[in-house]
CHARMM internal coordinates of N, CA and C (Angstrom, degrees):
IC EDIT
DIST 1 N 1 CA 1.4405
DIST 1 CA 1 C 1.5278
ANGL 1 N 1 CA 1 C 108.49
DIST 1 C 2 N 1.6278
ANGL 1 CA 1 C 2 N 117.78
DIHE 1 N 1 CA 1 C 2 N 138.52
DIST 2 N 2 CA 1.6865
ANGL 1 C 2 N 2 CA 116.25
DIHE 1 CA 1 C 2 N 2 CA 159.99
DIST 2 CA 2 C 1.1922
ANGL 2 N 2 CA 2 C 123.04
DIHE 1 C 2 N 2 CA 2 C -108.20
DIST 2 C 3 N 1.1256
ANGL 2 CA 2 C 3 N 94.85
DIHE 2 N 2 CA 2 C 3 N 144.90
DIST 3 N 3 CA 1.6899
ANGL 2 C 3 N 3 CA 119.69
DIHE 2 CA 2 C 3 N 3 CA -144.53
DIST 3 CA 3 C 1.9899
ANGL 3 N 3 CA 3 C 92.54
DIHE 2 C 3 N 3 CA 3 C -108.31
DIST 3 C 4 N 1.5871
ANGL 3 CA 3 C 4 N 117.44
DIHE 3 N 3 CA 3 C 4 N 82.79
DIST 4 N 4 CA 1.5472
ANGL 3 C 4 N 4 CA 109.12
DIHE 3 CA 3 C 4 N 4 CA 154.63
DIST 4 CA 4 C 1.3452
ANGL 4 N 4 CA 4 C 117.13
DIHE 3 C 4 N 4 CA 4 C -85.34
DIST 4 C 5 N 1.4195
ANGL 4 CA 4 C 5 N 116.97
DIHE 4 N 4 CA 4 C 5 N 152.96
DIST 5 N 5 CA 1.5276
ANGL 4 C 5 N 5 CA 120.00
DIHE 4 CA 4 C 5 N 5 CA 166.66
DIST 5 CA 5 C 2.2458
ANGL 5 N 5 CA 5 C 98.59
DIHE 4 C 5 N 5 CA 5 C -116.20
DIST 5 C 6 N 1.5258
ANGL 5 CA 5 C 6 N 127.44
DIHE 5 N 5 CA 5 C 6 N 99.19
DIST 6 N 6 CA 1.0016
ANGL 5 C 6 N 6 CA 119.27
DIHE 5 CA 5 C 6 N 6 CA 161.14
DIST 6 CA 6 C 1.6139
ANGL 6 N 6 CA 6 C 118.76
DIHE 5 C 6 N 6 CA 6 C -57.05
DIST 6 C 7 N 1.6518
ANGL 6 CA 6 C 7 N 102.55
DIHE 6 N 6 CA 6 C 7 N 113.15
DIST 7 N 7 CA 1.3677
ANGL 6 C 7 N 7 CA 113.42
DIHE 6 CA 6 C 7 N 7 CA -158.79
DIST 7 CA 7 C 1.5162
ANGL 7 N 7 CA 7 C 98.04
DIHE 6 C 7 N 7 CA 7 C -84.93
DIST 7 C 8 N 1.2549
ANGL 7 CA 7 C 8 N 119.26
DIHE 7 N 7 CA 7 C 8 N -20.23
DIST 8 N 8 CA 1.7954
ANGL 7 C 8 N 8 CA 118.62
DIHE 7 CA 7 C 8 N 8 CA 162.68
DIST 8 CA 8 C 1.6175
ANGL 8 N 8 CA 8 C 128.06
DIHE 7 C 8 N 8 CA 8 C -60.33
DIST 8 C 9 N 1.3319
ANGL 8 CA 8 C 9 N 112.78
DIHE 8 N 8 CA 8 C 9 N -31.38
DIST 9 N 9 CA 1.1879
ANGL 8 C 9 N 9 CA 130.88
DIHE 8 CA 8 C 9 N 9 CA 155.20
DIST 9 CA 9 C 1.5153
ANGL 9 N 9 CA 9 C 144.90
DIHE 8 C 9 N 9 CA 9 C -69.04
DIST 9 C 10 N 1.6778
ANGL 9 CA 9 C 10 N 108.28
DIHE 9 N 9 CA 9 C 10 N -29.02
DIST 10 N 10 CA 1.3826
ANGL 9 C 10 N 10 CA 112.72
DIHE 9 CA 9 C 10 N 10 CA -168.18
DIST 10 CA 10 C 1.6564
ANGL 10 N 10 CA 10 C 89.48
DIHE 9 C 10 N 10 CA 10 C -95.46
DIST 10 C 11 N 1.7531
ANGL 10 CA 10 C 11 N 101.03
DIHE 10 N 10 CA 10 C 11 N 156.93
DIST 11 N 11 CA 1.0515
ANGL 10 C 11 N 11 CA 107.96
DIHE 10 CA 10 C 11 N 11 CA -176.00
DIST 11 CA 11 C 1.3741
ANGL 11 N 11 CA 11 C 114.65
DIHE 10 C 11 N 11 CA 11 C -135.04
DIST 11 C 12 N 1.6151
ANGL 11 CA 11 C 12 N 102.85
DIHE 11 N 11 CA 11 C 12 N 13.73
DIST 12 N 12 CA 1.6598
ANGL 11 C 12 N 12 CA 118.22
DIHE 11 CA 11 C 12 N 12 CA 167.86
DIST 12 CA 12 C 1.3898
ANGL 12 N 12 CA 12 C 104.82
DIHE 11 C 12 N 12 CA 12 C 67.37
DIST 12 C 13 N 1.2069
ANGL 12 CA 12 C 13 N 95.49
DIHE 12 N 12 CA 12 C 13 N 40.34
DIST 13 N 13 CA 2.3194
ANGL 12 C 13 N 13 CA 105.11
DIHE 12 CA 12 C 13 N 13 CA 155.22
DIST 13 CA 13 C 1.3554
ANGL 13 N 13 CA 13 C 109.50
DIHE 12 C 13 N 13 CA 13 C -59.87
DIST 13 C 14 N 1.6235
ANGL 13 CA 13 C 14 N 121.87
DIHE 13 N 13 CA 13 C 14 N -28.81
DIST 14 N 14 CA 1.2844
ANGL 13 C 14 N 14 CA 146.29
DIHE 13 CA 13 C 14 N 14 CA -155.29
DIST 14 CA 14 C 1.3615
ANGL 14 N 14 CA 14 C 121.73
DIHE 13 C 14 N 14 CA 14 C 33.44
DIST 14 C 15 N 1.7551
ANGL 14 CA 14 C 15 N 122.09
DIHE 14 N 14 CA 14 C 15 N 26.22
DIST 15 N 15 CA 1.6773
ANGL 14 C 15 N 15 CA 106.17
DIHE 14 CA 14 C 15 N 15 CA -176.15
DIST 15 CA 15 C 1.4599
ANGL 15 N 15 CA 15 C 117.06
DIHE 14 C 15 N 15 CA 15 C -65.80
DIST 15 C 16 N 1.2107
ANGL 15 CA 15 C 16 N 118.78
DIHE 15 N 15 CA 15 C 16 N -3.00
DIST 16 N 16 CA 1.2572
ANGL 15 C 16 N 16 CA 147.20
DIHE 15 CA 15 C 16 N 16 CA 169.51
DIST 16 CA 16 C 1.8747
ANGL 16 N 16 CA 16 C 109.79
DIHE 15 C 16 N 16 CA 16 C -50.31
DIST 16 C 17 N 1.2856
ANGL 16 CA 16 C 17 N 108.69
DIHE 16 N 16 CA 16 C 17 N -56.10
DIST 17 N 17 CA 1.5289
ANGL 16 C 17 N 17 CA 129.53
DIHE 16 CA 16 C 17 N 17 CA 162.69
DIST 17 CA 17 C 1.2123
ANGL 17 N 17 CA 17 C 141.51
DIHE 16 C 17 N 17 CA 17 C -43.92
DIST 17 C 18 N 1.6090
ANGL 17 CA 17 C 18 N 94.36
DIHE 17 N 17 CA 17 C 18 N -49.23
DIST 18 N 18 CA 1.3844
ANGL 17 C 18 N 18 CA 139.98
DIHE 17 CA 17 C 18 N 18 CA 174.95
DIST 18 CA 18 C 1.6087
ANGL 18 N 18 CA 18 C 90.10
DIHE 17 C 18 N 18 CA 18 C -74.81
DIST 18 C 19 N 1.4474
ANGL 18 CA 18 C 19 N 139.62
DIHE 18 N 18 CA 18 C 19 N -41.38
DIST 19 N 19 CA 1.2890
ANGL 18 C 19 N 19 CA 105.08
DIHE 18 CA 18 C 19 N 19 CA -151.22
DIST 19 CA 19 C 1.7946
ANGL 19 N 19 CA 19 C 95.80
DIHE 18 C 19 N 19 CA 19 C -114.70
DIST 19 C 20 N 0.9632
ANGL 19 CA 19 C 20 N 73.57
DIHE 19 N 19 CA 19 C 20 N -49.17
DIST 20 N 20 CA 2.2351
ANGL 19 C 20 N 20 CA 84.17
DIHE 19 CA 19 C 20 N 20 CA 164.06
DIST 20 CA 20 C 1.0768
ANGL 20 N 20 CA 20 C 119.81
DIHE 19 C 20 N 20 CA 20 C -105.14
DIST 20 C 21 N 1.4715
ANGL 20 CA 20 C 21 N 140.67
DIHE 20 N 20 CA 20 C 21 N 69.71
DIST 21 N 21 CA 1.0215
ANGL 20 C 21 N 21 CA 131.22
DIHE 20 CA 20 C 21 N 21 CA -163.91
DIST 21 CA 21 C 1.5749
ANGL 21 N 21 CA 21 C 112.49
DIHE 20 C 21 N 21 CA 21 C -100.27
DIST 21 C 22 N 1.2923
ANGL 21 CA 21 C 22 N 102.15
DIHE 21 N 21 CA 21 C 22 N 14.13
DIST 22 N 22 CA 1.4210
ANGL 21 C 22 N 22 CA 124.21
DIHE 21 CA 21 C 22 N 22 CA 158.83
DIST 22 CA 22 C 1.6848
ANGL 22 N 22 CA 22 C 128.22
DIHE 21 C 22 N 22 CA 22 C -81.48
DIST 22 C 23 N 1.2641
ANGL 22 CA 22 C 23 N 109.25
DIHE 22 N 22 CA 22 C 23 N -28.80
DIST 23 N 23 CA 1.3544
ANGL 22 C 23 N 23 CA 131.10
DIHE 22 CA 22 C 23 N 23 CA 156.74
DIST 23 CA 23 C 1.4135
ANGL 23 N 23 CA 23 C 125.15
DIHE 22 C 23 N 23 CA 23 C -72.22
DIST 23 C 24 N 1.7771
ANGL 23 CA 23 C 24 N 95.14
DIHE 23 N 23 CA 23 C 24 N -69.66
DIST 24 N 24 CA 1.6729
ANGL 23 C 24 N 24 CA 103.90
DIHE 23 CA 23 C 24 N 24 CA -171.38
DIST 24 CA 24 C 1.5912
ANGL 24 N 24 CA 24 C 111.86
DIHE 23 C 24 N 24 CA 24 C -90.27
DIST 24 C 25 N 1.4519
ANGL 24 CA 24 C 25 N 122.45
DIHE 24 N 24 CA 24 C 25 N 171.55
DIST 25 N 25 CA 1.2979
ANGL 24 C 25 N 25 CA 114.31
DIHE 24 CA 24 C 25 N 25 CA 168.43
DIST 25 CA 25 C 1.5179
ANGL 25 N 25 CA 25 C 88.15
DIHE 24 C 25 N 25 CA 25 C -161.97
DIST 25 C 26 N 1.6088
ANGL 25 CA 25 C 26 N 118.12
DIHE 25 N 25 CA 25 C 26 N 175.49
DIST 26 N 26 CA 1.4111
ANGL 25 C 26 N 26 CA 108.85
DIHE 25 CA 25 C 26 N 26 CA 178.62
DIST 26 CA 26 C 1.6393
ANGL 26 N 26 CA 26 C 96.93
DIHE 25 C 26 N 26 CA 26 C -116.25
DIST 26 C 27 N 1.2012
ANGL 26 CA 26 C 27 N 105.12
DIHE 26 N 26 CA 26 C 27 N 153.01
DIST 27 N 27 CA 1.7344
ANGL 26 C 27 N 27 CA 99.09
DIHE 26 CA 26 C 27 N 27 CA -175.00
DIST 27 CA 27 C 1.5007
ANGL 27 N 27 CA 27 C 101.76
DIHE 26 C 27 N 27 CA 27 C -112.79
DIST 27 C 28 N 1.4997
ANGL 27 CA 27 C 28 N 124.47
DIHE 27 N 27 CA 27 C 28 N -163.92
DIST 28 N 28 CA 1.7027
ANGL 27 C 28 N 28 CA 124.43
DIHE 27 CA 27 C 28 N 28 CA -146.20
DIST 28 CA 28 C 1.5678
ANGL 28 N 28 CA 28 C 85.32
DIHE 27 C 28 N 28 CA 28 C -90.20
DIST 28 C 29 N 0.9121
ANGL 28 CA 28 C 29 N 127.42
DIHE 28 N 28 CA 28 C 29 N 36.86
DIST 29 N 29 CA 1.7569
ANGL 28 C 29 N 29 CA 118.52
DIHE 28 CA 28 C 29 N 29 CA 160.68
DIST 29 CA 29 C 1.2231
ANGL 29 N 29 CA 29 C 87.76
DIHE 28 C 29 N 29 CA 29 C -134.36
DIST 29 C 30 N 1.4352
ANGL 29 CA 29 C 30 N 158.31
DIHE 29 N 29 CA 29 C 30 N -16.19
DIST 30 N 30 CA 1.4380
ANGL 29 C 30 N 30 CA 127.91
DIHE 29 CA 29 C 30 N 30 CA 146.05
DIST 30 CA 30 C 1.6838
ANGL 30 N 30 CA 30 C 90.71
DIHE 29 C 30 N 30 CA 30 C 117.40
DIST 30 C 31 N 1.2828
ANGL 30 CA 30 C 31 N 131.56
DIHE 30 N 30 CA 30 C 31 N 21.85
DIST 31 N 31 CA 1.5794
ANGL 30 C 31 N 31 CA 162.21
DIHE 30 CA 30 C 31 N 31 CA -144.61
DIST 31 CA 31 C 1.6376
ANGL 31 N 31 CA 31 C 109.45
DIHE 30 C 31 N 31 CA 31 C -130.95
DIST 31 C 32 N 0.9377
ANGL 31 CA 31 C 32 N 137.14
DIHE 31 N 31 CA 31 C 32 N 100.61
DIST 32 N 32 CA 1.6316
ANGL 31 C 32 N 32 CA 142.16
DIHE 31 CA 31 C 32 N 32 CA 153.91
DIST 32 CA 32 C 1.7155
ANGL 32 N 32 CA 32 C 104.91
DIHE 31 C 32 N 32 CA 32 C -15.64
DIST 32 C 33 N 1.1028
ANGL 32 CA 32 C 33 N 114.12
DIHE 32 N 32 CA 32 C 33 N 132.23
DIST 33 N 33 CA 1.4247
ANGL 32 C 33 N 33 CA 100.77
DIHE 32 CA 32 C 33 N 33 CA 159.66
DIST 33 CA 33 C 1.7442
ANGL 33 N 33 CA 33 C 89.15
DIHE 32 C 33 N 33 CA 33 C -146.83
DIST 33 C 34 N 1.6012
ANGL 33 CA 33 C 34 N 109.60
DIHE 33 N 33 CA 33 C 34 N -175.50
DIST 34 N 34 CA 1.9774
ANGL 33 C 34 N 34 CA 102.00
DIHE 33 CA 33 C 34 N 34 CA 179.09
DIST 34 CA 34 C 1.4862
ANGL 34 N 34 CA 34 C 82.50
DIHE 33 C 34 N 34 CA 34 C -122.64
DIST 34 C 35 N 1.3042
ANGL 34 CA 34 C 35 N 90.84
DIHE 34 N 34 CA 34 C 35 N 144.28
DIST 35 N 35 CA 1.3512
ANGL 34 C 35 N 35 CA 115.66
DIHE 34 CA 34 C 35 N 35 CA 161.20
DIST 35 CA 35 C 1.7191
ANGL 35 N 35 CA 35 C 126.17
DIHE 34 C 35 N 35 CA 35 C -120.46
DIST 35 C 36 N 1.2540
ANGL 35 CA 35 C 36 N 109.34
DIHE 35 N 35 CA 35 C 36 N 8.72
DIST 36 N 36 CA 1.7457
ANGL 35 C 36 N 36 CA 120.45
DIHE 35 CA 35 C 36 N 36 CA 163.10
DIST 36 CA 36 C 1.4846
ANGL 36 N 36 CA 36 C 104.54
DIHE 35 C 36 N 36 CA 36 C -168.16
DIST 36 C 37 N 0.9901
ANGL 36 CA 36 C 37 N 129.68
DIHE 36 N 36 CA 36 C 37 N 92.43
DIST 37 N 37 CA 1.7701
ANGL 36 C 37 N 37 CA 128.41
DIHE 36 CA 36 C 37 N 37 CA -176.19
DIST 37 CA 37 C 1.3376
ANGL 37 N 37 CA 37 C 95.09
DIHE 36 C 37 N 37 CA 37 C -95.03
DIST 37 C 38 N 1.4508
ANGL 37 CA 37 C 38 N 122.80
DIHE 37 N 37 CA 37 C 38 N 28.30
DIST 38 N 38 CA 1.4058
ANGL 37 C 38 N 38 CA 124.48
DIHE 37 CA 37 C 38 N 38 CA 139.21
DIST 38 CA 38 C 1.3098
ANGL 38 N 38 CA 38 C 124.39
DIHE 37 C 38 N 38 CA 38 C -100.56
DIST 38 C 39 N 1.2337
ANGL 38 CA 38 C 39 N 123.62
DIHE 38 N 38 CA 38 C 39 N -14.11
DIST 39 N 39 CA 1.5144
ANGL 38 C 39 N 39 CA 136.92
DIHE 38 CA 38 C 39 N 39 CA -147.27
DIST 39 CA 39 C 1.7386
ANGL 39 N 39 CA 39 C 106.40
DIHE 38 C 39 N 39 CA 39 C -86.49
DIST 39 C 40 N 1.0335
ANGL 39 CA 39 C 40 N 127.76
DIHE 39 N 39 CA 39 C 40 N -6.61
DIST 40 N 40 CA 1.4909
ANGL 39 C 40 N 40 CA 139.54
DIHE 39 CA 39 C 40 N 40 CA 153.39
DIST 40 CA 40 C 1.4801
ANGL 40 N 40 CA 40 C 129.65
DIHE 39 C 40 N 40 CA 40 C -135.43
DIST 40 C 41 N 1.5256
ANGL 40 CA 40 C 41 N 106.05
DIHE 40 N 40 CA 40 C 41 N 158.42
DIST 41 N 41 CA 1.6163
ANGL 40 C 41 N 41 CA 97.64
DIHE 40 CA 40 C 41 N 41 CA -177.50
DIST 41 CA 41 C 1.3135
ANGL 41 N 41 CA 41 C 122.15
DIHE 40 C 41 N 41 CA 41 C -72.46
DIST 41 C 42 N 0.9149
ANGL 41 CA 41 C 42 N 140.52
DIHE 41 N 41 CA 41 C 42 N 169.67
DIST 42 N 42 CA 1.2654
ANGL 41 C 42 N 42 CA 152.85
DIHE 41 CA 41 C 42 N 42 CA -150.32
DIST 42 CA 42 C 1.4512
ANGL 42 N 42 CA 42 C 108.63
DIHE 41 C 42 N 42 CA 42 C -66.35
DIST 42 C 43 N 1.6653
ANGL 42 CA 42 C 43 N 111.55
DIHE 42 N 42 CA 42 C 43 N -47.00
DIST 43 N 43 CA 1.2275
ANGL 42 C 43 N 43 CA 123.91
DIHE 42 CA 42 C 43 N 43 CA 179.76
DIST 43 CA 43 C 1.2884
ANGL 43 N 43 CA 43 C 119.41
DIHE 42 C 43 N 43 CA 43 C -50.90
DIST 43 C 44 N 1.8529
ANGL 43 CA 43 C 44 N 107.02
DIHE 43 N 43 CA 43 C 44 N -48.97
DIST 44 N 44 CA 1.2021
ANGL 43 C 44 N 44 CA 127.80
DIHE 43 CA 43 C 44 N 44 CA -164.38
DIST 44 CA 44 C 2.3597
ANGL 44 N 44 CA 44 C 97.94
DIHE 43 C 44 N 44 CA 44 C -69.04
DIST 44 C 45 N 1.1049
ANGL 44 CA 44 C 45 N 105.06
DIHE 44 N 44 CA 44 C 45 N -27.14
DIST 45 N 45 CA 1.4030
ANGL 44 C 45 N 45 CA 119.32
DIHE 44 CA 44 C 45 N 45 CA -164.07
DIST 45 CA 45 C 1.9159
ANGL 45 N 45 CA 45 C 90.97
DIHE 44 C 45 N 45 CA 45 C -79.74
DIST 45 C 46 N 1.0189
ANGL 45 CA 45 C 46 N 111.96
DIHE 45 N 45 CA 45 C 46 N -43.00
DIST 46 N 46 CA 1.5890
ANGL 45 C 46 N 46 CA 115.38
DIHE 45 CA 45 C 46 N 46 CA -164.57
DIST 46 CA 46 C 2.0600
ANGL 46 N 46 CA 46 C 94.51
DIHE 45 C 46 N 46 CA 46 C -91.07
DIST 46 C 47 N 1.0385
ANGL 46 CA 46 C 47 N 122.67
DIHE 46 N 46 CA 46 C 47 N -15.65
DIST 47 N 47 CA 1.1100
ANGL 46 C 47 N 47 CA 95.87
DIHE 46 CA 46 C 47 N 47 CA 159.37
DIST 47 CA 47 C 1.4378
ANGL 47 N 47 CA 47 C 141.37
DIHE 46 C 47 N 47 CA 47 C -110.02
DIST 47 C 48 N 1.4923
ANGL 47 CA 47 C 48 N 98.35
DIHE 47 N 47 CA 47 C 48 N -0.25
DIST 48 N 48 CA 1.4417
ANGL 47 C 48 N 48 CA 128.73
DIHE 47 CA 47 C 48 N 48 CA 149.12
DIST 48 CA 48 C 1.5164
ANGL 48 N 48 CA 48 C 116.69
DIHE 47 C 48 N 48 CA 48 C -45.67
DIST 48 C 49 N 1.5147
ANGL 48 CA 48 C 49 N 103.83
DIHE 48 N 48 CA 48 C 49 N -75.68
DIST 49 N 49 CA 1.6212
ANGL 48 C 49 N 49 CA 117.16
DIHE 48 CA 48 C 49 N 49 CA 162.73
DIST 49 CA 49 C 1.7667
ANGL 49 N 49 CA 49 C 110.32
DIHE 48 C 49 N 49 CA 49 C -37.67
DIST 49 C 50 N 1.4766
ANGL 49 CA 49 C 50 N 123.95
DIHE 49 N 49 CA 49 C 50 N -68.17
DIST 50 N 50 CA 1.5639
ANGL 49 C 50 N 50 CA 115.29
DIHE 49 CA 49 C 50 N 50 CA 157.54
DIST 50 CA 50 C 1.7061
ANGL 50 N 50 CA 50 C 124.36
DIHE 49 C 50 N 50 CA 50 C -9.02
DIST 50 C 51 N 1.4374
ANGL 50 CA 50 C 51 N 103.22
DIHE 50 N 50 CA 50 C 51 N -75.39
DIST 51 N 51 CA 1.2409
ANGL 50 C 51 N 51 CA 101.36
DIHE 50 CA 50 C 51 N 51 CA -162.61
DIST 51 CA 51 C 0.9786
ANGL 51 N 51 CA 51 C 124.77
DIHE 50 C 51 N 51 CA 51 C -84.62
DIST 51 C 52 N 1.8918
ANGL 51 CA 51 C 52 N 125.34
DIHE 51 N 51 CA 51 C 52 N 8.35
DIST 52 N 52 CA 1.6257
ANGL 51 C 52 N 52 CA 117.94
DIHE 51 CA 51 C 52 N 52 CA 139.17
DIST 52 CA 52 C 1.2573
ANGL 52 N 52 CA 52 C 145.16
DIHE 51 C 52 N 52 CA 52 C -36.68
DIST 52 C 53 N 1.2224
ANGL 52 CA 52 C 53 N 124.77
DIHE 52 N 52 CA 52 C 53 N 115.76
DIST 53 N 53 CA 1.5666
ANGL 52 C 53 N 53 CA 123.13
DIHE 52 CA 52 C 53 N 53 CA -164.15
DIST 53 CA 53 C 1.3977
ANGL 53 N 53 CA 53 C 104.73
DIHE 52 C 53 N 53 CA 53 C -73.98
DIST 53 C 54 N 1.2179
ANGL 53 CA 53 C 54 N 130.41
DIHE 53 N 53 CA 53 C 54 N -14.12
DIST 54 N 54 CA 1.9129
ANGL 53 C 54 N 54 CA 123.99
DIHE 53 CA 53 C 54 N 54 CA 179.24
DIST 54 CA 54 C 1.3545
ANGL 54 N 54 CA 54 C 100.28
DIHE 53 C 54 N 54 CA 54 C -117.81
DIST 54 C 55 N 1.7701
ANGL 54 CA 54 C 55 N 132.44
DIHE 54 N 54 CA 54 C 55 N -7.78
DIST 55 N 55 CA 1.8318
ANGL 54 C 55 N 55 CA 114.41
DIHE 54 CA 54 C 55 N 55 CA 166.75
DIST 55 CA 55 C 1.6147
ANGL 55 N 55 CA 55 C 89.79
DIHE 54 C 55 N 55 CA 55 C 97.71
DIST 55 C 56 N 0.6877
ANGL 55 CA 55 C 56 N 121.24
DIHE 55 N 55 CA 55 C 56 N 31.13
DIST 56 N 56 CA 1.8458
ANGL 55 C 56 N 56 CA 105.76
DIHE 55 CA 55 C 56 N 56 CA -159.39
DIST 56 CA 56 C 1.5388
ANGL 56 N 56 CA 56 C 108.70
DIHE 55 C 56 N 56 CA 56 C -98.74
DIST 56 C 57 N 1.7651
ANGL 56 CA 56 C 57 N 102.39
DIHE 56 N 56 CA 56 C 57 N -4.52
DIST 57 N 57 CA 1.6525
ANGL 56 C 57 N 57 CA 105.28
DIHE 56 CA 56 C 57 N 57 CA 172.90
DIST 57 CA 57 C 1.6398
ANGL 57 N 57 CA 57 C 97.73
DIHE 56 C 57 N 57 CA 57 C -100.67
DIST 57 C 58 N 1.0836
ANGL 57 CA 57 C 58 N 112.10
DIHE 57 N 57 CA 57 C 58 N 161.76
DIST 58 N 58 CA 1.5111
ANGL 57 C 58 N 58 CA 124.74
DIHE 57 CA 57 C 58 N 58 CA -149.01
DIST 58 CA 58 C 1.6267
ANGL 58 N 58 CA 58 C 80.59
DIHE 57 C 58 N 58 CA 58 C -153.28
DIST 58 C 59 N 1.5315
ANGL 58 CA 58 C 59 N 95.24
DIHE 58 N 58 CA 58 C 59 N 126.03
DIST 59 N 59 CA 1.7256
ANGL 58 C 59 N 59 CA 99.92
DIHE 58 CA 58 C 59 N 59 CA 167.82
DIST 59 CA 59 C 1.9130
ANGL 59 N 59 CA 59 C 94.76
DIHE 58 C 59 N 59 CA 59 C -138.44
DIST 59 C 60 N 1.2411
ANGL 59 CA 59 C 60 N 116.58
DIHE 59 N 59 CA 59 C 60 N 126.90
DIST 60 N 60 CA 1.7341
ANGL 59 C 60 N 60 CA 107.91
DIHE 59 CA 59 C 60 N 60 CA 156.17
DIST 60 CA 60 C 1.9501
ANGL 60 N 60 CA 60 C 95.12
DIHE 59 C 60 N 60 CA 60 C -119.31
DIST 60 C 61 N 1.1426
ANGL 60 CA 60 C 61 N 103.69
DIHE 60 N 60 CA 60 C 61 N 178.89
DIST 61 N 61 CA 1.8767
ANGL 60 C 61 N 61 CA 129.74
DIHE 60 CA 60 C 61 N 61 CA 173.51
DIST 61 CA 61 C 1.9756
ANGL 61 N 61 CA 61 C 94.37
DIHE 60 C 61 N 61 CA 61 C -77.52
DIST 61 C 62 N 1.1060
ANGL 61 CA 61 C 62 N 78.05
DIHE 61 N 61 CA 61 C 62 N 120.85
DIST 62 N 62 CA 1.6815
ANGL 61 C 62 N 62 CA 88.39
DIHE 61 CA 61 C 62 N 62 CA 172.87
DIST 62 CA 62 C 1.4767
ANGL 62 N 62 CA 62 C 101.25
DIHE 61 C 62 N 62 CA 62 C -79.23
DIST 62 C 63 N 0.8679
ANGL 62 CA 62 C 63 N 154.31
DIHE 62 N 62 CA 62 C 63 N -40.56
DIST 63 N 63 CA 1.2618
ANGL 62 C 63 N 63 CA 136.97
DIHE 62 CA 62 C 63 N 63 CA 149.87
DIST 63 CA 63 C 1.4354
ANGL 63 N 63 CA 63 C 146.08
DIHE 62 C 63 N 63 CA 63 C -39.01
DIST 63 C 64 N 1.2547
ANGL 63 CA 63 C 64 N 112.55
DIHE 63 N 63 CA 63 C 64 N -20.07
DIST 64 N 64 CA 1.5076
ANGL 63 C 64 N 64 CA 137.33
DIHE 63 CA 63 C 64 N 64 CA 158.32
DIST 64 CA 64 C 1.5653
ANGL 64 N 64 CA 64 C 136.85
DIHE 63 C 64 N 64 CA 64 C -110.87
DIST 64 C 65 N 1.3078
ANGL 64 CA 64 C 65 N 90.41
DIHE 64 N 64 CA 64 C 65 N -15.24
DIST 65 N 65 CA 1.5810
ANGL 64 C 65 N 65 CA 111.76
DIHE 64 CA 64 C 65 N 65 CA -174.26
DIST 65 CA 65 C 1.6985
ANGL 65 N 65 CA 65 C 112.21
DIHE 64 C 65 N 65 CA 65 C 58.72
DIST 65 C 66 N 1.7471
ANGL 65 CA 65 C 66 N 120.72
DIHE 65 N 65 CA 65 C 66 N 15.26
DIST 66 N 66 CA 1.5708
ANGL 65 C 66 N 66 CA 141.37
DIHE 65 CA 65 C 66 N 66 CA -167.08
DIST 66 CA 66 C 2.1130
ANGL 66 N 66 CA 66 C 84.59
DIHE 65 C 66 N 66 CA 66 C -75.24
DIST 66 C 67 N 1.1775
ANGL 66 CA 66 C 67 N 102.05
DIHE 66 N 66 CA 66 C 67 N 122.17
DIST 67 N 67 CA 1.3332
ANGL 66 C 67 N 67 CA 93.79
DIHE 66 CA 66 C 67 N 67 CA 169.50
DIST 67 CA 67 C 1.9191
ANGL 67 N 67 CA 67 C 108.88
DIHE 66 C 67 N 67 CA 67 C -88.48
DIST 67 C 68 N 1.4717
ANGL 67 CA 67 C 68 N 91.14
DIHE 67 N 67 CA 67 C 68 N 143.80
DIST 68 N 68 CA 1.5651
ANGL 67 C 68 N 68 CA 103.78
DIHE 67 CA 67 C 68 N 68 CA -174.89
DIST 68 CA 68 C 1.4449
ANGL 68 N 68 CA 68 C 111.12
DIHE 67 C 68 N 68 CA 68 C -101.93
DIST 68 C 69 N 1.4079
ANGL 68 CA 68 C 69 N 130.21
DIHE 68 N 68 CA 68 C 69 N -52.15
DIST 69 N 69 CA 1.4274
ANGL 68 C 69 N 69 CA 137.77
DIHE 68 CA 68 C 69 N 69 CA 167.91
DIST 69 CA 69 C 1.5113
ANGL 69 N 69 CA 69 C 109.63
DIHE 68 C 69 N 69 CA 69 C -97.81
DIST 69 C 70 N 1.0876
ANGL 69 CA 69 C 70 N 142.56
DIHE 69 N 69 CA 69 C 70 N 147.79
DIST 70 N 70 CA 1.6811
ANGL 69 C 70 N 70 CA 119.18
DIHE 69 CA 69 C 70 N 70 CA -41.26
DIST 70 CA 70 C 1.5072
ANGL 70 N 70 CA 70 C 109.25
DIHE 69 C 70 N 70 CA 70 C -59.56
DIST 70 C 71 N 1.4104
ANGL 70 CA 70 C 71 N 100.01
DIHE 70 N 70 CA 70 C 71 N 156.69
DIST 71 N 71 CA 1.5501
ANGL 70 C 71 N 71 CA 90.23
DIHE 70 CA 70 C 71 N 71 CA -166.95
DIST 71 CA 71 C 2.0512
ANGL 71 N 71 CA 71 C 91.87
DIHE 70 C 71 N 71 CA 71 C -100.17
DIST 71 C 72 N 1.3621
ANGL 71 CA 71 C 72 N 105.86
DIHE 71 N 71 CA 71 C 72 N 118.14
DIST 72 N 72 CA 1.5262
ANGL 71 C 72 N 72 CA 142.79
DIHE 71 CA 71 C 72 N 72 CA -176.09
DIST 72 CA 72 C 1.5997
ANGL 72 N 72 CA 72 C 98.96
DIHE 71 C 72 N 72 CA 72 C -53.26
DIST 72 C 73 N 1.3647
ANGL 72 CA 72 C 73 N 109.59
DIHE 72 N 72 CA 72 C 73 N 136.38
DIST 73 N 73 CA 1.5245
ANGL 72 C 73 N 73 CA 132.94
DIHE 72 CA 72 C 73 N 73 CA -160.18
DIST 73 CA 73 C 1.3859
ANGL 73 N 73 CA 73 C 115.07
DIHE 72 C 73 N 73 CA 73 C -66.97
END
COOR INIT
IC SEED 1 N 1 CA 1 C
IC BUILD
């Protein structure tokens, strides 16, 4: 799975941190960025991505490039 964080969107709620904080971290603008989008399972990554209040993590199948989180209109 690939793991974007839209850095125009996030507004550093960070539950993202809180839930993978093996992945996400917030950097000196107070902004999500990943620092191992290997560092949890998939599950743990998609409900991380979930509990953003603006959507601002972006997951599709690296194999298809089909986006999975947010799920597309």
């Amino acid at each position: 799975m690939k793991v974007v964080v839209d850095r125009d969107l996030c507004i550093g709620a960070a539950p993202c941190v809180a839930i993978a904080g093996s992945v996400f971290q917030l950097d000196e603008e107070g902004k999500a960025i990943i620092i191992d989008e290997k560092g949890a399972d998939d599950e743990t990554i998609k409900l991380a991505a979930e509990a953003c209040p603006t959507r601002a993590i972006i997951l599709t199948e690296e194999e298809t490039g089909k986006q999975i989180y947010p799920p597309e209109a």
